[in-house]
N, C-alpha and C positions, 0 to 999 in steps of 0.2 A: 501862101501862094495866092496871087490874084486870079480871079475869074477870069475864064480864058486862056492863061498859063498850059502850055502841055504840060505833062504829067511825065515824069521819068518812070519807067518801069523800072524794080529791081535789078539790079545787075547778077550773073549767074553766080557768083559768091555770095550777093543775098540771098539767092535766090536757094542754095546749101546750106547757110546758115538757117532760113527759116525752115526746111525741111528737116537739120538736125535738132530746132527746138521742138518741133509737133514731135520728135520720135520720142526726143526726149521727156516730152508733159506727157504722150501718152505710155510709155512703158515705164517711168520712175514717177512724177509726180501726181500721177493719178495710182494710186496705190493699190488698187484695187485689181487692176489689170496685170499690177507684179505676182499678187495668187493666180491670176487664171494664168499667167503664164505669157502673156503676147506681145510677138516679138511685130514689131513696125517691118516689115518687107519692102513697100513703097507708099510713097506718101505726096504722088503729084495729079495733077486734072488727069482723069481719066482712067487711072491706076492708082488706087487705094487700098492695100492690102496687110493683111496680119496674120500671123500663123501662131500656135502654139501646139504644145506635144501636152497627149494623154498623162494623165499622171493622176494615182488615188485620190487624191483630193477632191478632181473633178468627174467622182464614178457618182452617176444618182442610180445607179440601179446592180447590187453587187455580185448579183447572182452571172450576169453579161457582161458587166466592165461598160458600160452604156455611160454616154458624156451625163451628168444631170442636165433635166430640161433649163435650170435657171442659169448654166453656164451659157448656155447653147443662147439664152435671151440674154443676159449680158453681155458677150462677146459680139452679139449682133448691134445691138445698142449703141454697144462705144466704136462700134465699125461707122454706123450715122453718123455718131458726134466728128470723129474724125476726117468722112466725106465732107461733111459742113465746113469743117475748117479749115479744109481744104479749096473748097468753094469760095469763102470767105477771104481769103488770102488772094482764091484768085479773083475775083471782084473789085479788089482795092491793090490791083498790079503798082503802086508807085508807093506806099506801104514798106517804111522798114520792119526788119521781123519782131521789136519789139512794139510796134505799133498795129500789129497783125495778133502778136498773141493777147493783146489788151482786148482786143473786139471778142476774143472768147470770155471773157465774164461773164455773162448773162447768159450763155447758152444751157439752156435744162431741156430733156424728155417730155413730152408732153403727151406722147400716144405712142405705143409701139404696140404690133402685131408682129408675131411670131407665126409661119407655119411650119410643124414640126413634120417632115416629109419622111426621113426614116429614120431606126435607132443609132444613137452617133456611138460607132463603133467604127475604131483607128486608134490608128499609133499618132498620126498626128493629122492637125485640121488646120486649113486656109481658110479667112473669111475676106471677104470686099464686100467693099459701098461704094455707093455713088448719089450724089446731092442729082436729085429729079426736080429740084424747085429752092430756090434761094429769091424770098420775099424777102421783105425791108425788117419783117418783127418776127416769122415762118418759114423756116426749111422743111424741107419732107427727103425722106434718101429711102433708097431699096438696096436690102443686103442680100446676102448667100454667105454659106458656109459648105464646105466640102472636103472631104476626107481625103488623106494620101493617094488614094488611090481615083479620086476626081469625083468619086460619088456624093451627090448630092445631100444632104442631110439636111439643110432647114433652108428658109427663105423669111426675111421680114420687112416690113415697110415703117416709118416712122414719121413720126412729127416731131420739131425741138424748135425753143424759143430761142432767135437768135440773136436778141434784143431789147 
């Protein structure tokens, strides 16, 4: 495209289709989120969300059935990467969605804070993010997680290379 060219925005079957690849990289081919369990809820600007249900696996403390803290920090984590990508997507609005999932190559963790606010105890938990800053080479996002019944349980902030 020449300089000065408008820019086509995706059209809204792209715009499904690349919403069905992000559900799809992030609950099957990132593998890691198929153990914690997280199902993709939505995945557009402004509404970024994932849930998953309690299950053994994820008890770090078994005397209470309490989520483990390093679930609680991973499922925050990949809620950032997913804000990002989201972001990212919508930044390059003329972007088919294979040319959208290629700009995620380079994205990695580079700082996360977790605040562990009460013990994660439920049957099942929502988390969201939200991209606070999309730099050229630096994202940063702030999550939350919360329990079936809306209770607060963690809060984190991050940094990831976006580039």
């Amino acid at each position: 495209m020449s300089a000065g060219s408008p820019l086509v925005p995706r059209s809204d079957a792209e715009n499904a289709r690349l919403e069905a690849a992000l559900a799809e990289l992030f609950e099957h081919r990132i593998t890691f989120n198929q153990v914690l369990g997280l199902k993709v809820m939505a995945v557009r600007p402004g509404d970024v969300r994932a849930a998953f249900d309690m299950k053994p696996e994820l008890v770090g403390h078994y005397t209470y059935g309490r989520l483990h803290g390093g679930v609680i920090s991973a499922v925050l984590d990949a809620m950032g990467g997913l804000a990002l990508m989201v972001g990212i997507a919508e930044r390059h609005p003329a972007d088919n969605t294979m040319q959208v999932m290629q700009r995620f190559a380079k994205m990695g963790t580079i700082d996360l804070r977790v605040d562990f606010l009460r013990p994660g105890l439920g049957t099942h938990f929502t988390a969201t993010a939200e991209a606070t800053r999309l730099g050229g080479r630096i994202g940063s996002t702030q999550m939350r997680l919360v329990n079936q019944d809306g209770t607060l349980i963690a809060t984190a902030a991050a940094a990831y290379v976006v580039a």
